[in-house]
C-alpha positions in Angstrom: -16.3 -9.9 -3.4 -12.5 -10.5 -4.3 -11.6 -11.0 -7.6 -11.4 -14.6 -9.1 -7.5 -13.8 -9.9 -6.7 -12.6 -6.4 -8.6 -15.5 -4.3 -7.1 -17.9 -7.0 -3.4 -16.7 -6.9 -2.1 -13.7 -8.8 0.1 -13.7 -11.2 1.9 -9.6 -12.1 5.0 -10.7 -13.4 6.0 -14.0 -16.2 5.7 -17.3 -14.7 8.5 -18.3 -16.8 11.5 -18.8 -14.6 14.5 -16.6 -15.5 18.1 -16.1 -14.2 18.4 -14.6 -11.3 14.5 -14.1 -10.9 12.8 -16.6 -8.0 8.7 -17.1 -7.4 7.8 -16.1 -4.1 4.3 -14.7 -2.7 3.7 -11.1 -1.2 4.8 -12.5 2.8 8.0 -13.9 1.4 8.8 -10.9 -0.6 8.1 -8.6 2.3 10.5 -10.7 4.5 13.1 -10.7 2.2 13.2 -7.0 1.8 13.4 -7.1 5.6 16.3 -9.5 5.7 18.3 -7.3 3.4 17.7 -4.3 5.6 19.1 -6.1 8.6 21.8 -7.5 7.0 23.2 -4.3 5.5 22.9 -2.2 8.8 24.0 -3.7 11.8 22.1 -0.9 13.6 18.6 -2.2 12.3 16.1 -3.8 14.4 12.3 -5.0 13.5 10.2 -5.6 16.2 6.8 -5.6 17.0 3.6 -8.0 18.4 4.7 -11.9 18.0 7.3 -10.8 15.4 10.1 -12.7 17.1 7.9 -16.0 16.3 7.6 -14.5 12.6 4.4 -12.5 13.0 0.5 -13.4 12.7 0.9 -13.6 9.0 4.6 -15.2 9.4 6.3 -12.1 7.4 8.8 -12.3 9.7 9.5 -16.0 9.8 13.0 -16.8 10.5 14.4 -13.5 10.8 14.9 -13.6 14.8 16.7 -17.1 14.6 19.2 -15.6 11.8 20.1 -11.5 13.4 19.5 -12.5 16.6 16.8 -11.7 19.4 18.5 -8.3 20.5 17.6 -7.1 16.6 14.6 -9.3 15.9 11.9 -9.0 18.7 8.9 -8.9 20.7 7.1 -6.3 22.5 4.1 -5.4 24.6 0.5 -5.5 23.1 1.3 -1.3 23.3 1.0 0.2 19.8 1.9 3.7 21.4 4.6 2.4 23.2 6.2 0.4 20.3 6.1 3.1 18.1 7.4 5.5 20.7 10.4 3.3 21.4 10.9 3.7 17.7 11.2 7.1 17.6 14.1 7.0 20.5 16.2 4.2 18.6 16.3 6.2 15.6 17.1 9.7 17.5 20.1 7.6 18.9 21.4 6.6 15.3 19.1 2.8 14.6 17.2 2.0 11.6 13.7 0.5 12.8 11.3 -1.4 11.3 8.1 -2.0 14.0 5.4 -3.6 12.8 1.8 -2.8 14.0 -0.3 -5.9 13.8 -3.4 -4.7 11.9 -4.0 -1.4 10.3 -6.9 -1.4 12.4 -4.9 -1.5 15.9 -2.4 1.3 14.8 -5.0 4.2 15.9 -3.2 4.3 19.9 -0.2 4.8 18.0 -2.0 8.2 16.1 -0.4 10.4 18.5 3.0 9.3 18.6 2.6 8.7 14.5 1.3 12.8 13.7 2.7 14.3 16.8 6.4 13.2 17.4 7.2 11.0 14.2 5.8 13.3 11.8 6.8 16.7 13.2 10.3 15.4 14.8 12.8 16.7 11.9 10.2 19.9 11.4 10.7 21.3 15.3 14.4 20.4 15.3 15.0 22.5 12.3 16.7 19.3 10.8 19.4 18.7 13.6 17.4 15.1 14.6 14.3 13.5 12.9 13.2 10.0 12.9 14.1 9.0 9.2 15.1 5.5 9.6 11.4 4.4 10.7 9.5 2.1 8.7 5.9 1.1 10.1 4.7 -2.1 8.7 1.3 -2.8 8.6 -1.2 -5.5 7.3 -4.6 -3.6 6.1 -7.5 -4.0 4.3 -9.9 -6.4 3.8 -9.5 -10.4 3.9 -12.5 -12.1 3.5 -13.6 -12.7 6.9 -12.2 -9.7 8.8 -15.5 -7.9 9.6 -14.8 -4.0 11.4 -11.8 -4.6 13.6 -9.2 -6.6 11.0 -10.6 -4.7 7.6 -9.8 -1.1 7.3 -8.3 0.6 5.3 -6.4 3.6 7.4 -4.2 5.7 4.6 -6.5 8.5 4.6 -6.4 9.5 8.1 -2.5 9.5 7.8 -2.3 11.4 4.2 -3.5 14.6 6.1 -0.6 15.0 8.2 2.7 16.6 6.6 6.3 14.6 7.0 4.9 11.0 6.5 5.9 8.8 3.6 2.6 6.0 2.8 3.1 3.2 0.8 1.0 0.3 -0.4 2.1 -2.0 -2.6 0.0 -4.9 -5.2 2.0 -7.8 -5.4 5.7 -9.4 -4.2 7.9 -7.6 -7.1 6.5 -4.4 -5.3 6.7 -4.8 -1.8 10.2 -6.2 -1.8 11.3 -3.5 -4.1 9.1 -0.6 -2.3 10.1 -2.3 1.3 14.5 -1.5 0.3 13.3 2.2 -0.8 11.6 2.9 2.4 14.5 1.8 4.4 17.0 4.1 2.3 14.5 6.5 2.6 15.4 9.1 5.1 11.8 10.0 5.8 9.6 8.2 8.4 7.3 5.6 5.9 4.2 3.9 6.7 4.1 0.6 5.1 0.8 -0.6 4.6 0.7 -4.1 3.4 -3.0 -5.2 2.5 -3.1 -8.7 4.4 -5.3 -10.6 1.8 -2.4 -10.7 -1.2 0.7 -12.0 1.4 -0.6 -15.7 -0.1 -2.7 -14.8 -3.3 -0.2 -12.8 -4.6 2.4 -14.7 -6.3 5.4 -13.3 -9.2 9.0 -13.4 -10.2 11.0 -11.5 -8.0 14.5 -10.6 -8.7 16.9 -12.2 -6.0 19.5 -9.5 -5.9 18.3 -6.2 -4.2 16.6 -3.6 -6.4 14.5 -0.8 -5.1 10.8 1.0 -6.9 11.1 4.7 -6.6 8.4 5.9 -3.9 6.7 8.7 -5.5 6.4 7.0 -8.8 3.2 5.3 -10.2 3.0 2.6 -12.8 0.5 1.9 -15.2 -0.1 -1.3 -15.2 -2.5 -1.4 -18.4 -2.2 1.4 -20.8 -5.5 2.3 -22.2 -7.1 5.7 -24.3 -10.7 5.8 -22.9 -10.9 6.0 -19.7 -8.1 6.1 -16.6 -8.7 4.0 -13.5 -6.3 5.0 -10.5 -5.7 2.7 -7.4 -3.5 1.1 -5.0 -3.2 -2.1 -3.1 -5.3 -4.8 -3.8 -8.1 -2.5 -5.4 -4.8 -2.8 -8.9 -6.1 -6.3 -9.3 -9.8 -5.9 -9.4 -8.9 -2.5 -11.7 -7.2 -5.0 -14.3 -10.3 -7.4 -14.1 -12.7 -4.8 -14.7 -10.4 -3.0 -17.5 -11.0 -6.7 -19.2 -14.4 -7.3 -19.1 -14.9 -3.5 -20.3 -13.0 -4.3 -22.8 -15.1 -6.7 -24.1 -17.8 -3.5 -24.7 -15.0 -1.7 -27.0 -13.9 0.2 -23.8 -10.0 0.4 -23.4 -9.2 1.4 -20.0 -6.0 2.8 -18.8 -5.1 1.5 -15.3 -2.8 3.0 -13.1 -1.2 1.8 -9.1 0.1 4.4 -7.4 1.9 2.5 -5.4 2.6 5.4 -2.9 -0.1 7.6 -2.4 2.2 10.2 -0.3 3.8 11.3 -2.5 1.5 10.7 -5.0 2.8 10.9 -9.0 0.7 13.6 -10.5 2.9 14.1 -13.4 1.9 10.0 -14.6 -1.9 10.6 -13.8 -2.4 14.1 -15.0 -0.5 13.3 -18.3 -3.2 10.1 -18.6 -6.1 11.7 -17.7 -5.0 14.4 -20.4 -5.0 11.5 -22.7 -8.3 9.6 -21.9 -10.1 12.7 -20.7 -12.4 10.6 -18.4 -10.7 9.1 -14.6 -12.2 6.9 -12.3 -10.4 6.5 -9.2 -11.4 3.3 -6.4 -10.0 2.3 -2.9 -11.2 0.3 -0.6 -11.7 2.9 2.3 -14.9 4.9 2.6 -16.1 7.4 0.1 -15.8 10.3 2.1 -12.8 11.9 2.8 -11.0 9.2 1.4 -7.9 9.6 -0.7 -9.5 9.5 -3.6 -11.3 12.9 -2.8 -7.9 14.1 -2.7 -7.3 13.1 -6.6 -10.3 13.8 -7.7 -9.7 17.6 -6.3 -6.4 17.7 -8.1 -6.8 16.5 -11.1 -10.0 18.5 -11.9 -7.9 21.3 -11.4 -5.4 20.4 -13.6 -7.0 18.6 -16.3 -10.9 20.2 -16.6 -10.6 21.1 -20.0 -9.5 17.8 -20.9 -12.3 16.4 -19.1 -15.1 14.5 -21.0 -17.2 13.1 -18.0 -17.1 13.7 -14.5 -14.3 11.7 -12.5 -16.1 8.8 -10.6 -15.3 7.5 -7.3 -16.0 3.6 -6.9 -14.9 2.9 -3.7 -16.1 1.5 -0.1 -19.7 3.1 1.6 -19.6 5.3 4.4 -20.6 2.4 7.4 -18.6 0.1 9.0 -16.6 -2.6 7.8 -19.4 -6.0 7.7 -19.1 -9.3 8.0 -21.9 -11.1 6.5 -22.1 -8.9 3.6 -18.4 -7.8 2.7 -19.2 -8.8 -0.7 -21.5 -6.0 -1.3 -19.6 -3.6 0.6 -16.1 -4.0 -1.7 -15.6 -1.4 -4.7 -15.7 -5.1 -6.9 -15.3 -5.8 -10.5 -19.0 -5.2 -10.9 -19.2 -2.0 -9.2 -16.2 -0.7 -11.5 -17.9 -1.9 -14.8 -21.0 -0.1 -13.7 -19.0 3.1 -13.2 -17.1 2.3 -16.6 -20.6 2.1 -18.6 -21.7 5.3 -16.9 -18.5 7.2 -17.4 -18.6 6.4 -21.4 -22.2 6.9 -22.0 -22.3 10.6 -20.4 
């Protein structure tokens, strides 16, 4: 079940209005960030599935009527194709931005994604790569989604080297995450989970700024326990971190924000402090990313380590429909593992 905060509207930065500082929700934040990419580089396209009419979630609303329909278009229902085309605009000197509709529809794109963008700068011996790619896509769950419009995909893509992933929480992240992967002279998947673009709402400065990928922020800071996630699991981390702390818990709660690279100077240096981690996505338990933290930072915190590290995060079955509610790492799930972690 989503949190109360998220399927109300949330709320990461002051409501109060300051200079210079505008409220806008996730979607808007994510097409501003866009605009500013195509207005400072005249060799910058975005295109994709219905994004000259804005997009199915409207992200791109606009943007085709201001740079143009020979920067701002539509392509075939052809994920491989799409993202192929990508990878020749930005061997011939473009920046691209090409959206794939859902997270869940990106998987005929796998081979063009680990096999050509992924390896291109590696088997050229850095003569050509595909740096200026950005894939954008909407992931995650939504409330209504079921299998096919739910899942959670970073894990399959963390494997392979060369790729960038980023996922942000809210508006003040994406916009400022979404200018960094466009600088960023690596190819970045962009995955935007699809349920915040309206829910999450915040003060988001006007003027360009950019959030250095790599770099986690802890949202909460906390000396019992450390709770690492990304996406919209940040939100339900913060709710959880609230009601534990009416038990006398204090929970530390981090975002990742990217999760390749992942900051494991930030999380080590926590999980040194609380010497207990619990670590939650949406995806399914196994194999997930979180496997891949848990690994690490066993490795370099065991001594520090009080309790085992806990993995609260989505069961190893299919994405429902009917019963998405008990499927979700929620609130309740994460106080659960919170009561067991501190009672060990």
């Amino acid at each position: 079940m989503l949190s109360r905060s998220l399927r109300t509207g949330v709320r990461y930065c002051s409501a109060a209005a300051s200079n210079g500082l505008v409220e806008m929700n996730m979607c808007t934040a994510i097409n501003e960030g866009m605009k500013e990419a195509l207005a400072s580089n005249k060799k910058s396209v975005l295109f994709g599935e219905d994004v000259a009419f804005g997009g199915v979630f409207r992200c791109a609303a606009g943007l085709r009527e201001e740079f143009g329909d020979d920067r701002v278009f539509n392509t075939p229902v052809n994920e491989q194709g799409l993202i192929a085309f990508g990878v020749g605009l930005c061997i011939a000197g473009y920046d691209v931005i090409a959206e794939i509709q859902f997270a869940d529809y990106i998987f005929p794109a796998f081979d063009q994604i680990v096999n050509e963008v992924a390896k291109y700068r590696y088997r050229a011996a850095s003569n050509w790569d595909v740096g200026g790619l950005v894939i954008r896509a909407p992931c995650s769950a939504v409330g209504h989604g079921s299998m096919y419009h739910s899942q959670s995909v970073e894990s399959y893509f963390a494997h392979c080297p060369g790729l960038t992933i980023v996922v942000p929480r809210g508006p003040y992240q994406a916009k400022g995450l979404m200018r960094a992967a466009v600088k960023k002279r690596d190819p970045v998947l962009f995955f935007e989970p699809k349920v915040l673009y309206r829910n999450a709402v915040g003060m988001v400065p006007e003027e360009p700024y950019e959030i250095e990928i790599g770099k986690a922020d802890i949202v909460r800071e906390g000396t019992d326990i450390t709770m690492i996630g990304w996406g919209t699991q940040v939100q339900r981390m913060i709710d959880a971190a609230t009601e534990a702390e009416k038990f006398g818990y204090s929970i530390e709660v981090i975002d990742l924000q990217s999760i390749v690279p992942w900051d494991v100077e930030t999380v080590t240096a926590s999980v040194k402090k609380t010497g207990r981690c619990i670590i939650t996505h949406e995806a399914p338990i196994t194999n997930g990313f979180g496997a891949e933290l848990s690994s690490s930072i066993q490795e370099r915190c065991f001594l520090h380590l009080e309790a085992p590290i806990q993995r609260v995060c989505g069961y190893d079955t299919h994405f429902p429909l009917a019963f998405e509610e008990f499927y979700l790492p929620s609130v309740p799930r994460l106080v659960e593992s919170i009561e067991k972690t501190m009672k060990f």
